[in-house]
C-alpha positions in Angstrom: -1.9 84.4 -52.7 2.2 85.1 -53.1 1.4 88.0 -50.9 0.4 85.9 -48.3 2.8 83.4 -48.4 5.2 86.3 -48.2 3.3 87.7 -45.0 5.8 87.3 -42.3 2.5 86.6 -39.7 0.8 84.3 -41.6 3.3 82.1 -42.1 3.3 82.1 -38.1 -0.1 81.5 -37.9 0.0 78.4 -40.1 2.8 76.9 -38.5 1.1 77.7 -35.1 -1.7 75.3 -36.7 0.3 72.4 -37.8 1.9 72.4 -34.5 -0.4 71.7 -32.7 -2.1 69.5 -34.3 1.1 67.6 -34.6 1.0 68.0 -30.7 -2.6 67.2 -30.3 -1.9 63.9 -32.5 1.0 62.7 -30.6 -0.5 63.5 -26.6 -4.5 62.1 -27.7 -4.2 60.0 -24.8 -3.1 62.1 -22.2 -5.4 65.0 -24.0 -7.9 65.0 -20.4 -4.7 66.2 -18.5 -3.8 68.9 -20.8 -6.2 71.7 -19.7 -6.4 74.9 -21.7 -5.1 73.1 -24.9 -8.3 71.5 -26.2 -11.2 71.0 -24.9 -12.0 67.6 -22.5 -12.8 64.5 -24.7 -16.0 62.4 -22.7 -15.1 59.5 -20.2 -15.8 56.0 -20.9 -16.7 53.0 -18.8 -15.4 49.3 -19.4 -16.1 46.4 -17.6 -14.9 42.7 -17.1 -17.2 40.6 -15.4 -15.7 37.0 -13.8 -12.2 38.2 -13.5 -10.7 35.2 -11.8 -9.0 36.4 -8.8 -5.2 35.2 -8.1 -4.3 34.5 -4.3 -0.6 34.1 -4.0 -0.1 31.4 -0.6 2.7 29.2 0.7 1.8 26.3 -1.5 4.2 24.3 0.6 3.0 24.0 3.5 -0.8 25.3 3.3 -3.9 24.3 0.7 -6.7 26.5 -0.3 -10.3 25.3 1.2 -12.1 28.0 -0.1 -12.2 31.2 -1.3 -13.4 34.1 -3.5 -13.3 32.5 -6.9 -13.9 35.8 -9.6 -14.7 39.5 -9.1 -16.0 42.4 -11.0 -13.7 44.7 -12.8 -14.9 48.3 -14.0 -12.2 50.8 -15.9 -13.0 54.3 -16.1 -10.7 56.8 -18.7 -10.6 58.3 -21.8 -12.2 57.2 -25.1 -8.4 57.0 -26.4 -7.2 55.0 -23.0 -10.2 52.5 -23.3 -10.2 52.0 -26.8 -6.1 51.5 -26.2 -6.7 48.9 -23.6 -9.0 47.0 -25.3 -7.4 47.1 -28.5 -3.9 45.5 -26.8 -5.3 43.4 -24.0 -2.0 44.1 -21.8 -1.2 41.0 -19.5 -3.2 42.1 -16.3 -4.1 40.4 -13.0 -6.1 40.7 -9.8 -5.1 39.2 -6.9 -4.6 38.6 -3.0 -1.5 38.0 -1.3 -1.6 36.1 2.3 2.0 34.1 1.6 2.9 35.4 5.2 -0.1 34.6 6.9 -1.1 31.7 8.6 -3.8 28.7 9.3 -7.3 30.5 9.0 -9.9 32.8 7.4 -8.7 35.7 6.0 -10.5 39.2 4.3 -7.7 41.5 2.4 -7.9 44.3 -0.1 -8.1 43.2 -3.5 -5.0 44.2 -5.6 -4.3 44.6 -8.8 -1.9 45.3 -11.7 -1.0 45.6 -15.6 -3.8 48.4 -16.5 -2.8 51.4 -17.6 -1.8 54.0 -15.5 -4.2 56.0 -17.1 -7.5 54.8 -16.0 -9.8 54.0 -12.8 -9.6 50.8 -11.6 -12.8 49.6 -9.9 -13.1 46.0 -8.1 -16.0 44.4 -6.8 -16.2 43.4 -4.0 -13.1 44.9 -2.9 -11.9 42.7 -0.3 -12.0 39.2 -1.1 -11.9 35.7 1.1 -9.7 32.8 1.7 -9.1 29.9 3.8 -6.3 27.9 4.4 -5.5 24.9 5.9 -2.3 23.5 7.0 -1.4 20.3 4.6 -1.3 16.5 5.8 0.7 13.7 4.2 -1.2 10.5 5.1 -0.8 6.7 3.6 -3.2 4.9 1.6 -3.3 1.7 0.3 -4.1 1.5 -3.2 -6.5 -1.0 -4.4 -6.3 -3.2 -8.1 -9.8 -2.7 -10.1 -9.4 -5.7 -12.8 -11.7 -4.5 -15.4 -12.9 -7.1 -18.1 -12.6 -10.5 -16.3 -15.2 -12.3 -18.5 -13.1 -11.3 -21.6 -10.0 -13.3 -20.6 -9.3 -16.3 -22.9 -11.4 -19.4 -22.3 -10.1 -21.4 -19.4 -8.2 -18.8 -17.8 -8.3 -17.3 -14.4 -7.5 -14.4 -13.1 -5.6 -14.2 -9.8 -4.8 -11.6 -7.1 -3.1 -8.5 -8.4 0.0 -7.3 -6.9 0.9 -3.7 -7.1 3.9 -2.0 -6.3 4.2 0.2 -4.0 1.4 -0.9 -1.9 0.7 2.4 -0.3 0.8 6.2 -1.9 1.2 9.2 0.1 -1.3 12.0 -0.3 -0.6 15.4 0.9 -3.6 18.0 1.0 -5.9 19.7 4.0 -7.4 18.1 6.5 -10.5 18.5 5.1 -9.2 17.4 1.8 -8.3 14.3 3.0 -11.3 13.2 5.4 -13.0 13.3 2.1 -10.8 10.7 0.7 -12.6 7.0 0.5 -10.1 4.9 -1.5 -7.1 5.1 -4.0 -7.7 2.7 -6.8 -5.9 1.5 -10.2 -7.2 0.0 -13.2 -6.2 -2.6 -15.1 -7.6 -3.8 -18.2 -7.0 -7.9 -18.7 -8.9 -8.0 -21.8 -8.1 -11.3 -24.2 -4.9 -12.0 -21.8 -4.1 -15.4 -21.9 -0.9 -14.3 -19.6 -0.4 -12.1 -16.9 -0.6 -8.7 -17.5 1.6 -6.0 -16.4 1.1 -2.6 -16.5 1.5 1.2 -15.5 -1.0 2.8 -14.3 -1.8 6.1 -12.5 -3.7 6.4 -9.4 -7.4 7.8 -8.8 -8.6 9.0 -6.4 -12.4 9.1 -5.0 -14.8 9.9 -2.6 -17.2 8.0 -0.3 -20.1 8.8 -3.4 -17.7 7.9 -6.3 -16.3 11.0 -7.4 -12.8 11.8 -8.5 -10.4 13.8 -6.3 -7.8 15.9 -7.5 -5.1 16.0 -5.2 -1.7 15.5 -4.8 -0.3 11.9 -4.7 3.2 10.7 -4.6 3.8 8.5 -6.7 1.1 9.6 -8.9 1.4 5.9 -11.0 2.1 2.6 -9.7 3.1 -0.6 -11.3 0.3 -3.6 -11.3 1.2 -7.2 -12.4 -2.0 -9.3 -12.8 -1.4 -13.2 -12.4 -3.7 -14.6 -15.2 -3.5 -18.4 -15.2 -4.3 -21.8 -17.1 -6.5 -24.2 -16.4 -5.1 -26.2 -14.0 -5.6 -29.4 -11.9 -4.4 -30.5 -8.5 -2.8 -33.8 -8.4 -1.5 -36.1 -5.7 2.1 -37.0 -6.3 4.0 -40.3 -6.3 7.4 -41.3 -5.3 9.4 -43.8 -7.1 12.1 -45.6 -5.1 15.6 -46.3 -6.4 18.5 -47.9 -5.2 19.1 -49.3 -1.5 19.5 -48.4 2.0 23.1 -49.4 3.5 22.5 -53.3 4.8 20.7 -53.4 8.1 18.7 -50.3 7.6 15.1 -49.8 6.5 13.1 -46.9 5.5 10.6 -46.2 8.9 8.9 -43.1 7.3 9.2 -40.4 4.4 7.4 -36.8 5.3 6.2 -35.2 2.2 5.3 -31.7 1.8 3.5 -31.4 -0.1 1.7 -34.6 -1.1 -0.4 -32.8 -3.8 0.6 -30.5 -7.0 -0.7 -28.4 -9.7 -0.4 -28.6 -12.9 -1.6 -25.6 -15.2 -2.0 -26.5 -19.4 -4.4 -27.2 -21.8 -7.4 -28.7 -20.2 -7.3 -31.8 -22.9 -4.0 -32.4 -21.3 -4.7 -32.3 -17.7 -7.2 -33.9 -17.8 -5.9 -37.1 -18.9 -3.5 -36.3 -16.2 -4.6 -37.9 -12.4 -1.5 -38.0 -10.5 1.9 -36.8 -11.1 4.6 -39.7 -11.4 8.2 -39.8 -12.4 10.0 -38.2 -9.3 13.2 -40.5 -8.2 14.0 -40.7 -4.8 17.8 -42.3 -4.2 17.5 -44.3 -1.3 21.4 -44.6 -1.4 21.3 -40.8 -0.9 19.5 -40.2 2.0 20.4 -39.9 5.9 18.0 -40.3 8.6 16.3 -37.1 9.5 17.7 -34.6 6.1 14.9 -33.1 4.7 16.2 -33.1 0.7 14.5 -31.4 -1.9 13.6 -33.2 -5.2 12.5 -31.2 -8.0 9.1 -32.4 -10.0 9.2 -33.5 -13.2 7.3 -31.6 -16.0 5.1 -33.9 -18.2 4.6 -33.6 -22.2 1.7 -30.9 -22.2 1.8 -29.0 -19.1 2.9 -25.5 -19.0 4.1 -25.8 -15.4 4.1 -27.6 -12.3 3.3 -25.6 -8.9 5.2 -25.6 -6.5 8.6 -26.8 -8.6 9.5 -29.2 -5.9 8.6 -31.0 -2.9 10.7 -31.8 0.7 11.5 -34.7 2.0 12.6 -36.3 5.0 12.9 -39.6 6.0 13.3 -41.3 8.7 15.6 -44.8 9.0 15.9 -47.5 11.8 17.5 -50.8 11.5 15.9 -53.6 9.6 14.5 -56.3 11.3 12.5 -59.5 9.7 8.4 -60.9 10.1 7.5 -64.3 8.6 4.2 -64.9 7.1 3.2 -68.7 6.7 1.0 -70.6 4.2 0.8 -67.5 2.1 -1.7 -68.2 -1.0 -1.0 -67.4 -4.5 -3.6 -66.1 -6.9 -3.6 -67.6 -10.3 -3.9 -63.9 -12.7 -4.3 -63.9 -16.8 -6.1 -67.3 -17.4 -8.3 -66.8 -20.1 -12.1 -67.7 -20.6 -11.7 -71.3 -20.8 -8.1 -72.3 -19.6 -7.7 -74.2 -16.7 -4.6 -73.8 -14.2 -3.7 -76.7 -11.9 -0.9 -77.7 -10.0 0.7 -81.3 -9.6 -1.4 -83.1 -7.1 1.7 -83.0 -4.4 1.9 -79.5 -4.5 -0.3 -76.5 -2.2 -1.0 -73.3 -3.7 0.6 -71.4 -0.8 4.1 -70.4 0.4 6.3 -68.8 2.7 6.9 -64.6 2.8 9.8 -63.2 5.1 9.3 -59.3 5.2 11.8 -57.3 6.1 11.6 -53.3 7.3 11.5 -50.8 9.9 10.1 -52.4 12.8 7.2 -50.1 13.8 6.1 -50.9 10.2 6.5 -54.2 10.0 4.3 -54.8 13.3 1.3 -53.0 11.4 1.7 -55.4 8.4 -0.9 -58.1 7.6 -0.9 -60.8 4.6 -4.0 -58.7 3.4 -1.7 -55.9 2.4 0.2 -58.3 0.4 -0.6 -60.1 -3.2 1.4 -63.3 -4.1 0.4 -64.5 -7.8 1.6 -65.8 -11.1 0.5 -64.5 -14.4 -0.3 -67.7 -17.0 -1.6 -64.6 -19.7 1.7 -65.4 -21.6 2.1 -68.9 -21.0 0.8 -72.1 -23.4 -0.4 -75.0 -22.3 0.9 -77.8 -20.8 3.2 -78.1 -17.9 5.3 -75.7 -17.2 6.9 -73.6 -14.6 5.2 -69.8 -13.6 7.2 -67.0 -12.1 5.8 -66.1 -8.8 5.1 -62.2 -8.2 4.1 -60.3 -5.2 3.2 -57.1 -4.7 3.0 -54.7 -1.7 3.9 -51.7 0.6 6.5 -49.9 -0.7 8.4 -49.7 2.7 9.3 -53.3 2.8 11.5 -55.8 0.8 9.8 -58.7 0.4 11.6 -62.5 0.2 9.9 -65.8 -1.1 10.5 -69.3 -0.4 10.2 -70.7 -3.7 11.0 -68.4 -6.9 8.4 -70.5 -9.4 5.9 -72.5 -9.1 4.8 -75.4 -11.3 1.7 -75.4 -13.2 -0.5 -77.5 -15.9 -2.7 -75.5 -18.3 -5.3 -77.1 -20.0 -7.9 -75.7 -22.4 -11.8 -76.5 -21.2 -13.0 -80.5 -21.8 
């Protein structure tokens, strides 16, 4: 054995061995294109089925309508090259590229990259498809779906929603978009017992109900859903205050409007059947000025709507109508009591009204009440306060103040 370790060739030979093994070793994947050093190593076949198919396009200004969607990949090398590729999975794509072509259908060449340089690379089919369309921008309106109405508190309403904006812009192909039926956004007003606001994005569907995916601008919109209280409309009523300067009357007073809602608890409104309380200063006003007075809210309601009323009047100089032999009414005698006068005087009297003239000429004594109330007086003889009562637009003058009266209990 020491003589042949001290053999000058076979210490050659063996380091001729470990050599190229060392070489053999380090080059096993390029061993096929190393003729005359080792003997070919078998081919082996790998293939990728569905290999989706990139198509690189001027997004911008075009939209893909159709196109080849996958195709068939098939790798041919080396046990060593095979085994390497599927061992690392390098990053690796298969694609088209028509980013200078135009509107239209077009067939190219399937290309690829990211396998290794030494294998086959096999697609099928080899040339693939795509379409493209030039993109449109149109406006839509978008339309409020209120989901859960019947879940809303109890006495609630809901009213009309109100989006913001009120149209979206959709840009896609022309094909794209005739398939578009209606942009719509949802709300949910479950249990509100106010109104509901909310962002929400935008969905878009066909003429059959289903959802598109395209591009919208803006993609979410902001809704505000009124939801209300009961509520009740009311006529309104105008107290008068103060006076007109002397030789003027009220002729007219436009209202608008004459009737109100009120919005609360429905216990409340509904004890509620017209809205009093609201002062008009006749020593304010000026023929023909519309003035706005605002309405008064009453213990209970939420709110009143509108929040005020117009009003306009219209004056004219005063002028004066008698009415003769008025009667009075005798009001607040009790079962029982009976109210008579002294035998020389007549249950009747003089009235001079005094208003706008136009007014005045439309006035009867059947729009007018003259009466005493005897509900807080005793009996015997004694003098009753005489009261009248009637249209608001006139001021009303008597010819005697009281009247005197006997009260008597039944005989």
């Amino acid at each position: 054995m020491d003589r042949l370790f001290n053999s000058h060739w076979f210490v050659k030979i063996i380091a001729f061995f470990i050599a190229l093994m060392l070489f053999t070793f380090v080059n096993l994947d390029n061993i096929n294109n190393q003729p005359g050093v080792l003997p070919n190593i078998s081919t082996k076949t790998y293939m990728l089925d569905e290999v989706p198919l990139n198509v690189y396009y001027d997004e911008e200004n075009y939209s893909i309508v159709d196109q080849t969607e996958t195709v068939q990949v098939t790798l041919t090398g080396s046990q060593a090259a095979i085994t390497g590729f599927q061992i690392r999975m390098a990053e690796h794509e298969v694609f088209i590229d028509v980013r200078e072509r135009e509107e239209g259908n077009h067939t190219l060449r399937v290309e690829h990259r990211g396998f290794p340089n030494d294998v086959t690379v096999r697609i099928v089919p080899e040339n693939a498809r795509v379409v493209l369309q030039e993109k449109q921008t149109v406006s839509l309106p978008v339309t409020v779906e209120v989901m859960n109405e019947d879940e809303i508190e109890e006495g609630y309403s809901v009213g009309t929603p109100i989006v913001t904006p009120v149209n979206i812009a959709i840009t896609a192909s022309r094909d794209s978009i005739a398939e578009i039926a209606q942009a719509k956004a949802y709300v949910d007003v479950s249990g509100a017992d106010a109104s509901v606001e909310d962002t929400v994005p935008i969905k878009l569907y066909d003429r059959n109900g289903n959802e598109l995916s395209l591009e919208v601008e803006p993609s979410i919109v902001e809704v505000r859903v009124p939801i209300t209280s009961p509520n009740k409309v009311v006529p309104i009523k105008i107290t008068r205050d103060g006076q007109l300067a002397n030789g003027l009357s009220l002729d007219s007073l436009e209202v608008e409007p004459r009737e109100v809602t009120i919005y609360g608890p429905s216990e409340v409104i509904a004890e509620i059947d017209v809205l009093e309380g609201i002062i008009l200063d006749l020593s304010a006003i000026e023929d023909g000025e519309t003035i706005e007075l605002e309405l008064p809210l009453p213990e209970g309601v939420e709110h009143v709507e509108p929040e005020s009323i117009q009003v306009t009047p219209t004056i004219s100089e005063e002028v004066e109508r008698e009415f003769e032999d008025v009667s009075i009414e005798v009001v607040g005698a009790e079962s029982g009591t009976r109210v008579a006068l002294p035998s020389e005087e007549e249950w009747s009297l003089s009235i001079i009204a005094k208003g706008a003239e136009r007014r005045l000429e439309s006035l009867s004594v059947d729009d007018i009440q003259v009466f005493i109330d005897v509900s807080q007086l005793s009996e015997g003889e004694q003098d009753a306060e005489i009261q009248i009562n009637g249209p608001n637009d006139f001021i009303f003058q008597l010819s005697e103040s009281t009247v005197p009266v006997i009260i008597t209990g039944t005989d």
